[in-house]
C-alpha positions in Angstrom: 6.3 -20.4 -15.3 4.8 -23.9 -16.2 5.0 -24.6 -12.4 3.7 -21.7 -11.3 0.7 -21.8 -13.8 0.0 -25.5 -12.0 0.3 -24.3 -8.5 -1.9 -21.3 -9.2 -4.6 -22.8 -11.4 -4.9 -26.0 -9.2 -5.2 -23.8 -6.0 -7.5 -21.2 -7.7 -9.6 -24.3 -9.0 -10.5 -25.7 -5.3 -11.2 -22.7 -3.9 -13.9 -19.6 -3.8 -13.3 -18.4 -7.7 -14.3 -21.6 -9.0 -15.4 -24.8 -7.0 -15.2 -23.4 -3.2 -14.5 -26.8 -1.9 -12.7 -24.9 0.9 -12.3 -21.8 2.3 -9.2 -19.8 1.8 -9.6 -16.5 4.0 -8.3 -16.8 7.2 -10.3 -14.3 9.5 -10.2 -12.5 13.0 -12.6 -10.1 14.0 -13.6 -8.8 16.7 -16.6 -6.3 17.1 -16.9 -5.2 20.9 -15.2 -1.9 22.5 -12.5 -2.1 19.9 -13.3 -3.4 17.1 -10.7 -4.1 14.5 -10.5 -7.0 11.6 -7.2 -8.9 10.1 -8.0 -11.4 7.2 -5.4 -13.4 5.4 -6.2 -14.9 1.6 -4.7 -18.2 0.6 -4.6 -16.3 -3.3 -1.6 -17.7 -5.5 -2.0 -14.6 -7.6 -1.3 -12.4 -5.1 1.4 -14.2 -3.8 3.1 -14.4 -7.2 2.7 -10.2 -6.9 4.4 -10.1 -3.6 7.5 -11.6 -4.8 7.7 -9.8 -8.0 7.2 -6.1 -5.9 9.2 -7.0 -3.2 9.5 -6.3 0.8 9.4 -2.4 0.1 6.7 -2.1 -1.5 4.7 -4.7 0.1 5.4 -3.3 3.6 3.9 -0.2 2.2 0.6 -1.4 1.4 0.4 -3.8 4.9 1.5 -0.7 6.7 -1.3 1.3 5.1 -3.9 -1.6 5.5 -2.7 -1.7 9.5 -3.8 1.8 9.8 -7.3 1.5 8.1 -7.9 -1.9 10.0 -6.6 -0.7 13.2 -6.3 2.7 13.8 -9.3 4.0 11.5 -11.9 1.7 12.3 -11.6 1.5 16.0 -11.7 5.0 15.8 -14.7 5.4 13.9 -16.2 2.6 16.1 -15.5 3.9 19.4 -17.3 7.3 18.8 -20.0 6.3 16.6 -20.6 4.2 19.6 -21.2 7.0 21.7 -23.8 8.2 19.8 -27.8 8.5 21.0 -30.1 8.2 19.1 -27.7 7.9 15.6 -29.2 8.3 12.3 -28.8 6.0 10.1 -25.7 5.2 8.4 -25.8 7.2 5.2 -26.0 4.0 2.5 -27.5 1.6 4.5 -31.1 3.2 6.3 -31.3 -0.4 7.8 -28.1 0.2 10.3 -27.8 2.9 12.6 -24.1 4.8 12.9 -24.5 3.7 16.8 -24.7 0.2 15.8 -22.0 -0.5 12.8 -19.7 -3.5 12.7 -16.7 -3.8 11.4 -18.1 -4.4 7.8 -20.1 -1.6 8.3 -17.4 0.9 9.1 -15.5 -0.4 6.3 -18.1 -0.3 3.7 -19.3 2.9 4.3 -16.6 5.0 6.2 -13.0 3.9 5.5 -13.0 2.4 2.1 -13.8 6.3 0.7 -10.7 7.7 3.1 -9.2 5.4 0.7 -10.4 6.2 -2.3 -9.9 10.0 -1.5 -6.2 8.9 -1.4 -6.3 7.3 -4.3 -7.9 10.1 -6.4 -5.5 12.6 -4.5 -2.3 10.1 -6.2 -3.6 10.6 -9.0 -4.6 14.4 -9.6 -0.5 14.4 -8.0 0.5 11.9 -10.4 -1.0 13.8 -13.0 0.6 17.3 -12.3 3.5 16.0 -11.6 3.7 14.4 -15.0 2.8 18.2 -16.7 6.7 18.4 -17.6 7.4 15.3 -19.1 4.0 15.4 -21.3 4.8 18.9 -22.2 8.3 17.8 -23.4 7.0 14.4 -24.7 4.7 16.5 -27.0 7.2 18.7 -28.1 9.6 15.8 -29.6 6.6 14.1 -31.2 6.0 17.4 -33.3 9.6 17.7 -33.8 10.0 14.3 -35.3 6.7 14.7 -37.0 8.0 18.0 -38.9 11.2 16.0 -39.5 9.3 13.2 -41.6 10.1 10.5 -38.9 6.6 9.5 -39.1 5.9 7.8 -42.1 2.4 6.9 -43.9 1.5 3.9 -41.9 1.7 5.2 -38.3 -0.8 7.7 -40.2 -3.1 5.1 -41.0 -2.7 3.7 -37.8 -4.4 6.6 -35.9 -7.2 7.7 -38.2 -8.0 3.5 -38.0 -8.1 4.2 -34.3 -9.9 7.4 -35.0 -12.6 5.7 -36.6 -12.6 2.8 -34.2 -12.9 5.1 -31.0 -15.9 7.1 -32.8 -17.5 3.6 -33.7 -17.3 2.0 -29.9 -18.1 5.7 -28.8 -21.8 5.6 -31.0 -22.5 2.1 -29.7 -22.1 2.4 -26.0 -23.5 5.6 -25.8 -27.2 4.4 -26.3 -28.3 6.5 -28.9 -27.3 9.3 -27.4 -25.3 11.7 -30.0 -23.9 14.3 -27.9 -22.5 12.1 -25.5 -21.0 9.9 -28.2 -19.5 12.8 -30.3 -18.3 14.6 -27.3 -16.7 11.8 -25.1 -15.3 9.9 -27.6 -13.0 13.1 -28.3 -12.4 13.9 -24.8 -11.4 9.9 -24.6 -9.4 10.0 -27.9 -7.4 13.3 -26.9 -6.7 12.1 -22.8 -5.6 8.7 -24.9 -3.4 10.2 -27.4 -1.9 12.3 -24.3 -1.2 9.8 -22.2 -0.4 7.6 -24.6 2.7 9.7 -25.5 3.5 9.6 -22.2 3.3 6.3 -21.4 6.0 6.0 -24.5 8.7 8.1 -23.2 8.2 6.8 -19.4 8.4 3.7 -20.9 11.9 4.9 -23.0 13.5 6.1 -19.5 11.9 3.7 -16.6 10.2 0.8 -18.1 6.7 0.2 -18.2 6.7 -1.5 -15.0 6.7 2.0 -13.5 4.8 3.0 -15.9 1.7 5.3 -13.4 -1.1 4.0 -15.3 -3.4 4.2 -12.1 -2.7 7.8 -11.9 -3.0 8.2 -15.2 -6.6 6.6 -15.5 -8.0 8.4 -12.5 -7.2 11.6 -13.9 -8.7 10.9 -16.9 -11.8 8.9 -15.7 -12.3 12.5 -13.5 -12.1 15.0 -16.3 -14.5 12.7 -18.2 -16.9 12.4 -15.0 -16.9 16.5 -15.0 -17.9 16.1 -18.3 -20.8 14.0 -17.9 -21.7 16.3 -14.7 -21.7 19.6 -16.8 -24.2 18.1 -19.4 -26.8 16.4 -16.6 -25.7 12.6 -17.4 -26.0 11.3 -14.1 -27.7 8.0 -14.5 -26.6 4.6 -13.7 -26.6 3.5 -17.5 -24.7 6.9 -18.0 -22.0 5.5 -15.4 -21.4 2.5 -16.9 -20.9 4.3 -20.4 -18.5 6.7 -18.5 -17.1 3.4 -17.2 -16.7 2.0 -20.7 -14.6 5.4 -22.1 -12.5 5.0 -19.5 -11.9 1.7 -20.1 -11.0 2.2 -23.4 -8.5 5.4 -22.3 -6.6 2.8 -19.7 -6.6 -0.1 -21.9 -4.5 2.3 -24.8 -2.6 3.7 -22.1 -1.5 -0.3 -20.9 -1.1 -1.4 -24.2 0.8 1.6 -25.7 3.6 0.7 -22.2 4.0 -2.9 -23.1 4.3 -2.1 -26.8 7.3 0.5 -26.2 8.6 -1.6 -24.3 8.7 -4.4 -26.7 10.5 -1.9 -29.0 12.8 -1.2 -26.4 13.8 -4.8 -26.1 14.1 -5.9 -29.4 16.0 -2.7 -30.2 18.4 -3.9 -27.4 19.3 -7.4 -28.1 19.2 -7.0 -31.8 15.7 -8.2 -33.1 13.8 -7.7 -35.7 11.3 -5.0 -35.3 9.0 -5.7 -38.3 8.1 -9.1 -36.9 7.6 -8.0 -33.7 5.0 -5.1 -35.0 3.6 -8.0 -36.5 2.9 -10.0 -34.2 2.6 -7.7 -31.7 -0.9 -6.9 -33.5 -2.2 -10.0 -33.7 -1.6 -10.2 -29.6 -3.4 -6.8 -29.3 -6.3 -7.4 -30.7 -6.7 -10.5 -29.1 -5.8 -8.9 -25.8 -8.5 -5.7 -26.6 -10.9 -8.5 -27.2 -10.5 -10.4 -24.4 -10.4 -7.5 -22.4 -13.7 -6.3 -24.1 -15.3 -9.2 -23.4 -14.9 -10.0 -19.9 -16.1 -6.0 -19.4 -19.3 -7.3 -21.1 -19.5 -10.3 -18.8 -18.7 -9.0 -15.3 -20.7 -5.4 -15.5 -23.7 -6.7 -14.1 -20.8 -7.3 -10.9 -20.4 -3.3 -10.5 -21.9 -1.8 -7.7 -22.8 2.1 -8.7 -24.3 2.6 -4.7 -21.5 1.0 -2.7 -23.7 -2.6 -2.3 -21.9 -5.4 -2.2 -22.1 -7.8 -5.4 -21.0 -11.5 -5.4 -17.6 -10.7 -7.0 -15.5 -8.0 -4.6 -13.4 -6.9 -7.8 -12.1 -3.9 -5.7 -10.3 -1.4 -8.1 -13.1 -1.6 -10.3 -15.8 -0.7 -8.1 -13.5 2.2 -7.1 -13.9 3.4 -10.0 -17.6 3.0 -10.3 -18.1 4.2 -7.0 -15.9 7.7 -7.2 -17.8 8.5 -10.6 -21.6 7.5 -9.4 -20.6 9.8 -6.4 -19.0 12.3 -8.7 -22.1 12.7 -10.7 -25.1 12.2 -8.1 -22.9 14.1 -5.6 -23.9 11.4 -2.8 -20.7 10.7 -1.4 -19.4 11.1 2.0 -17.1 13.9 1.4 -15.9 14.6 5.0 -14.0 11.4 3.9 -12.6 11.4 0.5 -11.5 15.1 1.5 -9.8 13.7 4.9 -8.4 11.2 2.3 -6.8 13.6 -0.1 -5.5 15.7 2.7 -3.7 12.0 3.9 -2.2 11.7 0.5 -1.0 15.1 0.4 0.8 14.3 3.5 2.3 10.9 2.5 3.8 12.7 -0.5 5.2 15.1 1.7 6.7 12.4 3.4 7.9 10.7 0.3 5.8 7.8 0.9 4.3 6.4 -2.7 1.0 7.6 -2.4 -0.9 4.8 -5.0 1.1 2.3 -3.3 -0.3 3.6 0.4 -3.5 4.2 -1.2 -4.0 1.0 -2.3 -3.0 -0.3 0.5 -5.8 1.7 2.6 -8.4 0.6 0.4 -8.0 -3.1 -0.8 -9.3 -5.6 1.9 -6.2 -6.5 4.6 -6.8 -10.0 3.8 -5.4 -9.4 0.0 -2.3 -7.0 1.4 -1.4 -9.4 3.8 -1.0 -12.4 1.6 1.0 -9.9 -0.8 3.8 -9.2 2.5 4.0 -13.1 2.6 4.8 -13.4 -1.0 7.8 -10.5 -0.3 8.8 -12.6 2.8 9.1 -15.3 0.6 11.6 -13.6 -1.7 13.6 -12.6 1.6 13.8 -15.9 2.5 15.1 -17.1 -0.9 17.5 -14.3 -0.7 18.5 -15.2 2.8 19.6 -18.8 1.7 21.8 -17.8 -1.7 25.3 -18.2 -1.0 26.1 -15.6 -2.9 25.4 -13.0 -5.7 25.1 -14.8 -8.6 23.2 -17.7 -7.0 20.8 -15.2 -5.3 20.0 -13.4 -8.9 19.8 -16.2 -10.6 17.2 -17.9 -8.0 15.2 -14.5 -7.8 15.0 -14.5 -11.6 13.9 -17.6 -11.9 11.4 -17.1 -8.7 10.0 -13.9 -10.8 9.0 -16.5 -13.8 7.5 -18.7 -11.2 5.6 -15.9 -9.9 4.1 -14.8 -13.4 2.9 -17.9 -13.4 0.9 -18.1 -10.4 -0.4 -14.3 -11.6 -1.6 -16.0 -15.0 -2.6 -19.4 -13.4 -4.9 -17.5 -10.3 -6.2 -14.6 -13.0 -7.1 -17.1 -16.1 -8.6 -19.4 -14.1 -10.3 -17.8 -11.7 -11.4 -15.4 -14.3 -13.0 -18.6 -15.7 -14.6 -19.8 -12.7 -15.8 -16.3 -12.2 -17.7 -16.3 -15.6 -18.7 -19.4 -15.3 -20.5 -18.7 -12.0 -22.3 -15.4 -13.5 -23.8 -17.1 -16.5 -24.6 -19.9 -14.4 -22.4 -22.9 -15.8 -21.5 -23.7 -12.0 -22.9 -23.4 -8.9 -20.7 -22.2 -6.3 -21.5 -24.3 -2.7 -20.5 -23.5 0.5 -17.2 -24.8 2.5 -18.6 -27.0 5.5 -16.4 -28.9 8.2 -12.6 -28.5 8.5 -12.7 -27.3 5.1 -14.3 -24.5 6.4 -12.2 -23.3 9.3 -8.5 -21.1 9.6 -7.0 -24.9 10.2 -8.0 -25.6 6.4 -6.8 -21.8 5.3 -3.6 -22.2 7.4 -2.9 -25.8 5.9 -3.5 -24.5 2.4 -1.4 -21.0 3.3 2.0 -23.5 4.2 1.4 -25.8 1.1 1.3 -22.9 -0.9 4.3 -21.1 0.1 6.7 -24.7 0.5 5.2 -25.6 -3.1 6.2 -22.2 -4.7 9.7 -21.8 -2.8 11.3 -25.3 -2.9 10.8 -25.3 -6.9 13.4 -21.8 -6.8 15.7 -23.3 -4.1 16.3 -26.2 -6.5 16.3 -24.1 -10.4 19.6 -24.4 -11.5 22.1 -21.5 -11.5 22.1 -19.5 -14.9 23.5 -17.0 -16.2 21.0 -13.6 -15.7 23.3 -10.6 -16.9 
């Protein structure tokens, strides 16, 4: 993890999250009759992601971003191409539909096929999960009327009672009915899922744990909410934003504490000291989390503009529930979405994963195939079971720490460049071509495998 952290950190460090020294997107577009786009970025983060999710999953995403980059858009392109005399594209008066470019198409068109998909996973995630949180609220009452739950765990949720109404009053701005009434729509979808999330977590593990799903659903009912009592503004969507923060960030944290449980229950551990400190690392996660929210809001585009930081999945969010409430979205799209999702899950394709796939830029789905590639590779060369395991669990701990080493410190660089610390500069020369990106792309991959090709052999059962 130590090796990873260095390889991520020191890559993250040189390029556009922090210092952008160089240039790390390698880039191919091409805007004539067809016009299509492939992008490749040099991200240790994402590479560490690819090897932990593997070639399955990472094929599904590539093969979804292959059909938004070059089936959709060329599509879209071609006949809007046709057009005389076009409007104007329906978010941007100052480009006509006749005349889009790739980023156009993306921007405007595609990326909401994608989201449509996305919020179509989710309303299926959601009633699929109608079972299980029926039955998951049945045992809670049963072992609540047996006196399983004791005083404390009491305490515990009318402190987070108080808490929730607390953050609800000072995010709302003064507004009482919003704060009274979203904070207990938030609380309840939170207590939900959170039971949830405990016995998915008891069966599967929280790495399956559907908290995408789980948040879209929620982050819509609160969005109809907000509709039926005329809160539309853009401070009112970034209050809506804020409650649903709050409802994912229980639903996360109430995952990776079961599953603590889970594990100390299993090898033997003690659970009181894990409670404890399992606390202290909450609370410094919520405030980190809390924090950063604070820093990067101003980075949320609520129209679809772009902002300086792409930060994808959150301006998903923001853009779904802006459009939600001002009901300015193109909804020829988002339906045609859903519709696509329905049929992937007909097809038993994992609709988040395709979804995502559709909607992140190709340029981060593509680096996450070469991180799965990588873990073929160092499957390929194992002599045999144990050797192969035992390299793959060691390649996993390598890859966590390229995830913690890109995030923390381009997280950092990305602060830093918002309240003005540094000033990012612009790649010029070599360090500014795909000959850099391409260098940088084979150091990357040769410095993350050799150090799994050489861990020793251990013992992973």
């Amino acid at each position: 993890m130590g090796i990873g952290f260095g390889i991520g950190g020191i890559l993250t460090f040189l390029t556009s999250a922090f210092l952008n020294v160089t240039n790390n997107v390698i880039s191919f577009v091409n805007e004539t009759f067809y016009k299509w786009r492939f992008q490749l970025e040099v991200n240790p983060m994402l590479l560490g992601i690819g090897f932990i999710v593997g070639l399955p999953v990472a094929l599904t995403m590539f093969s979804s971003s292959i059909l938004a980059n070059f089936v959709i858009t060329p599509l879209i392109g071609y006949f809007a191409s046709l057009g005389q005399n076009a409007p104007d594209v329906w978010n941007n008066p100052s480009v006509s539909i006749n005349a889009m470019q790739v980023g156009d198409i993306a921007g405007s068109y595609v990326k909401y096929i994608g989201a449509g998909m996305m919020l179509s996973g989710g309303l299926i995630g959601a009633i699929r999960l109608i079972p299980t949180v029926v039955a998951s609220i049945r045992e809670t009452i049963d072992a609540k009327a047996a006196g399983k739950g004791g005083s404390q765990e009491t305490m515990i949720l009318l402190g987070g009672i108080v808490i929730g109404f607390l953050g609800g009053f000072l995010v709302s701005g003064g507004n009482i009915a919003m704060a009274i009434l979203t904070t207990i729509l938030s609380l309840f979808l939170s207590v939900l899922f959170i039971i949830v999330a405990g016995r998915l977590t008891g069966t599967i593990g929280t790495s399956n744990l559907p908290v995408s799903g789980m948040t879209i659903a929620s982050i819509v009912i609160v969005t109809l909410l907000f509709v039926g009592m005329g809160w539309g503004g853009s401070a009112d969507n970034r209050t809506l934003l804020l409650f649903g923060t709050f409802i994912v960030t229980a639903i996360a944290a109430a995952g990776g504490y079961c599953q603590s449980q889970k594990v100390v229950y299993i090898i033997g551990g003690d659970k009181n000291e894990m409670q404890k400190y399992y606390a202290v690392a909450s609370v410094v996660g919520v405030a980190v989390v809390t924090g950063v929210i604070l820093l990067l809001s101003s980075q949320l585009s609520m129209t679809g503009d772009n902002v300086p930081f792409a930060l994808p999945q959150a301006n998903l969010m923001a853009t779904l529930t802006s459009g939600i409430m001002s009901g300015k979205l193109p909804w020829v799209m988002i339906i045609s979405g859903a519709i696509l999702g329905v049929v992937f899950f007909l097809l038993k394709v994992p609709v988040m994963t395709a979804a995502i796939g559709f909607y992140l830029p190709i340029s981060t789905t593509s680096i996450i195939l070469v991180g799965a590639l990588a873990r073929v590779f160092v499957e390929k060369l194992s002599k045999d079971g144990k050797e192969r395991d035992s390299r793959i669990s060691n390649g996993v701990s390598l890859s966590s720490g390229l995830v913690a080493g890109g995030s923390i410190i381009g997280l950092i660089g990305i602060i830093f460049q918002v309240t003005g610390v540094i000033q990012g500069v612009t790649p010029t020369g070599f360090a500014a071509t795909n000959g850099m990106v391409f260098l940088l792309l084979v150091v990357m991959v040769i410095a993350t495998i050799i150090p799994i090709m050489k861990s020793k052999v251990r013992n992973v059962e």
